[in-house]
N, C-alpha and C positions, 0 to 999 in steps of 0.2 A: 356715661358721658355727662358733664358738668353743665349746666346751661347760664346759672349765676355763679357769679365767686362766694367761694365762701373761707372763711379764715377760722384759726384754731387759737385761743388762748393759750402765751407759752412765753416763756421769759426769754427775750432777746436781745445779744447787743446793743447799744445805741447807734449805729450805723446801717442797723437794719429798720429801724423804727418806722422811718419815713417808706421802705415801702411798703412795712407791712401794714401801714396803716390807708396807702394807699388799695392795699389788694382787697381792703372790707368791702370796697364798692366799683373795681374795676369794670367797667362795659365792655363785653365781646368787641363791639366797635370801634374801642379804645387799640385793640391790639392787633386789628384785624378787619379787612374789609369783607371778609369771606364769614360767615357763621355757619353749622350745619345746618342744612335743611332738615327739616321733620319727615325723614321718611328712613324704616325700618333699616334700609340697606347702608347707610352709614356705618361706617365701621370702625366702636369708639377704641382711643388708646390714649396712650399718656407718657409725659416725658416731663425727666425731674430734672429743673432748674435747683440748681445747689451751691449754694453759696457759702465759704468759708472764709474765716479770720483772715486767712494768709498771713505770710511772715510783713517783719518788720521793715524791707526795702522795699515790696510793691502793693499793699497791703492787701484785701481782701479780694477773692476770685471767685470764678466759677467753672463746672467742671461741664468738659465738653470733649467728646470723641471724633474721631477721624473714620469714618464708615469703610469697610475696605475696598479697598478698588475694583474685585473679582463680583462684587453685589449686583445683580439685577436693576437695581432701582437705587438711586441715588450714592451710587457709587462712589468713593472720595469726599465727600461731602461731610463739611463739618457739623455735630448734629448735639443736641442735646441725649445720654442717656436714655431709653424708653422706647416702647412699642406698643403692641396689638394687647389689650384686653383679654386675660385668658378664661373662660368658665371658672376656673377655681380661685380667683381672686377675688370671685364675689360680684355684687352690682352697687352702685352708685358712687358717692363719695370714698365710702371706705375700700370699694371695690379699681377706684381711680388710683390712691396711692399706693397699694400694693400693687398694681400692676410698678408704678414707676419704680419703689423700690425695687422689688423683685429682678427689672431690666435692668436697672443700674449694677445693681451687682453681678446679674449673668453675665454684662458687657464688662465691666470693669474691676470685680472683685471686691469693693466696697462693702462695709460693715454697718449692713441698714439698722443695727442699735446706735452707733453715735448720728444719726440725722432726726433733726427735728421739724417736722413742716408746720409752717403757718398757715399756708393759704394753698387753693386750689383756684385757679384762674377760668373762666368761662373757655367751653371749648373751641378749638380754632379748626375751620375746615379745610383740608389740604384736598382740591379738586381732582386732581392726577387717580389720586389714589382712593379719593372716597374715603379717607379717615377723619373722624372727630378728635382732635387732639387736646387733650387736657391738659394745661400744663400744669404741675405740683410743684410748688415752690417752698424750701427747705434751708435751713441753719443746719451744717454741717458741725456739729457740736464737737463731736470731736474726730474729727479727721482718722481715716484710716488708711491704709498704701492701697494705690489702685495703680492697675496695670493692663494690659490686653490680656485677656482671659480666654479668648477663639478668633484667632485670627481670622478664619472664614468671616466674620461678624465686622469687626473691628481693627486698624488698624495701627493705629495709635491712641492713647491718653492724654490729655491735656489739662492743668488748670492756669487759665488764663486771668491775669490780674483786671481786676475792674475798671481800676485806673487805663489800663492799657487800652482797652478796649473804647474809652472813655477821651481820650487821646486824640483832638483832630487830627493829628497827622496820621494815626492812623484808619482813618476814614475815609472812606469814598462809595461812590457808586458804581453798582460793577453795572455793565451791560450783557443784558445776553443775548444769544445769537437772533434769538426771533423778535430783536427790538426793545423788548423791556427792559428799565431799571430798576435795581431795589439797591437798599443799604449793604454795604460790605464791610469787610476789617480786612485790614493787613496786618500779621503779627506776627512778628518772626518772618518765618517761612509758611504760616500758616494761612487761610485764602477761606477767610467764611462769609458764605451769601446765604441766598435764598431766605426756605423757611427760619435757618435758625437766627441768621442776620437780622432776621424784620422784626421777632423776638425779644431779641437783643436789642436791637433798640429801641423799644418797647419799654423794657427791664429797665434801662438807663435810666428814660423819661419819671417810670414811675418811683425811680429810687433815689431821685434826686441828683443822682451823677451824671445827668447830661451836661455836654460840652457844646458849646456852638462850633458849626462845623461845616465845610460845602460842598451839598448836595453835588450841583457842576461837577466836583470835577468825577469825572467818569472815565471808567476803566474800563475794557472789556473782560470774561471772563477768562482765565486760564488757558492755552490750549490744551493741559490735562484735563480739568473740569467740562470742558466743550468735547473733548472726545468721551471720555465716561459719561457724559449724558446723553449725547445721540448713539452711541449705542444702544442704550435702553430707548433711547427714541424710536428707535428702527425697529424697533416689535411693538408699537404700538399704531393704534390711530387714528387718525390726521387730527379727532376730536380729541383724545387724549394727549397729545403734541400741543394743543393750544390752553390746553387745560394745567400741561404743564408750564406752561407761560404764564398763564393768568399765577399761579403757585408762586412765582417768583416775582409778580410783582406785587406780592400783597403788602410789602410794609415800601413801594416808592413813596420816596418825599416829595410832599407836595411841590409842587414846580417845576417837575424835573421829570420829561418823556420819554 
C-alpha cells in the first residue's frame, strides 16, 4: 500500500503533462477525506486509472468497467479496473502496479506491454470494506481491444472520453438513499457515483480538465443501483451500512448536504 505519491520518469504526450506533473506531489487529502489508518487489518489493493489518446471526435479517455450485477458487494457499479493485492505480485510500489496491471487484464483482456504508468497516488481508504486502495495512473501507449473477459466479474467495458466526463451537463450530484451526496456522471446510459466518481473528479481537478459545474443540482440514485446495493446492505451491519455511506460521500462538494 502507497502512503506518498510517487511518479516514474517516462516520455508523455503533452496533454498529460499537467497531471503528471501534478501527481509528484498529490496529498492523500487532496483526493480523499478518508486515508488508511495504520493498522495491520487493512486490506491494501489497487486500481489502474488509464488514460488513452482517443480518437479524433472526443479526444482522449479513460477505461472503466461496469461491475456485474450478480456481485456481492458493489454490484453494477461503475468502477475503475483493479483489486485485492495478491502474495505473488510482490510488496510495495512495484507490488501495487502489478497487482493493477494484472486486474486490468483478468477484467478486461488488455495488453499490460502497451501501458505505461507515471504515477502511483497515495492510498485511499474505502470504510465498508477495509481496503487501502492505490490508485496507478498509466498512458495507454498503445491501445489494445478490451472486452468482458468473465462475466461473473464484469459486465460491460467502457472507455469514456475525458471531455465527456468533463461536460457540465453531464454532471450532477447523485443522492443516496441514507442522505449523502457525492459527485456523479451521466453518460450515455451509463450512471457513475460513488468511489469511482469522487476519483474522477479528482482526476479532472488535477489534470487540468475541470469544468465548472453545479454541485445543486441533485439526483437520486438509480432505482437499479439502490436495489443492487441494499441487497448487499441486507447482509451486513448496521455499522457496516453507515460505513457504506460514509464510502459514498467521500468526494461531496463542498456545499452541498
Amino acid at each position: 500500500m502507497v502512503r506518498t505519491s510517487v511518479s516514474f520518469d517516462t516520455e508523455l504526450p503533452g496533454w498529460l503533462q499537467t497531471l503528471a506533473a501534478a501527481s509528484k506531489t498529490v496529498d492523500p487529502l487532496e483526493l480523499s477525506r478518508f486515508v488508511p489508518p495504520d493498522d495491520p487489518s487493512v486490506r491494501p489493493s489497487a486500481v489502474l486509472i488509464l488514460l488513452a489518446d482517443g480518437n479524433d471526435a472526443d479526444g482522449p479517455d479513460v477505461l472503466l468497467t461496469e461491475r456485474a450485477w450478480t456481485l456481492r458487494s458493489h454490484a453494477g457499479q461503475m468502477a475503475f479496473p483493479g483489486g485485492r493485492l495478491d502474495e505473488e505480485d510482490g510488496t510495495g510500489v512495484e507490488g501495487v502496479v502489478r497487482t493493477a496491471l494484472r486486474e486490468a487484464e483478468e477484467e478486461t483482456g488488455l495488453d499490460p506491454a502497451g501501458v505505461e504508468v507515471f504515477a502511483v497516488w497515495p492510498a485511499l481508504w474505502v470504510p465498508v470494506s477495509n481496503f487501502g486502495v492505490s490508485p496507478v495512473v498509466a498512458w495507454w501507449r498503445e491501445p489494445s481491444p478490451v472486452a468482458v473477459v468473465d462475466p461473473a466479474e464484469v459486465a460491460s467495458v467502457h472507455r469514456v472520453a475525458i471531455s465527456a466526463l468533463a461536460d457540465p451537463a453531464n454532471r450532477v450530484s447523485c443522492l443516496h438513499p441514507s442522505g449523502f451526496t457525492g459527485p456523479a456522471f451521466l453518460i450515455d446510459d451509463l450512471f457513475i457515483w460513488g468511489f469511482t466518481a469522487g476519483l474522477l473528479d479528482k482526476m479532472l481537478v488535477l489534470g487540468g480538465w475541470a469544468r465548472d459545474w453545479d454541485p445543486a443540482n441533485v439526483v437520486p440514485l438509480p432505482d437499479r443501483l439502490v436495489e443492487a446495493a441494499w441487497r448487499s446492505e441486507g447482509q451486513r451491519s448496521q455499522e457496516a451500512r453507515r460505513l457504506t455511506a460514509i464510502e459514498h460521500d467521500l468526494g461531496r462538494p463542498e456545499g452541498v448536504e
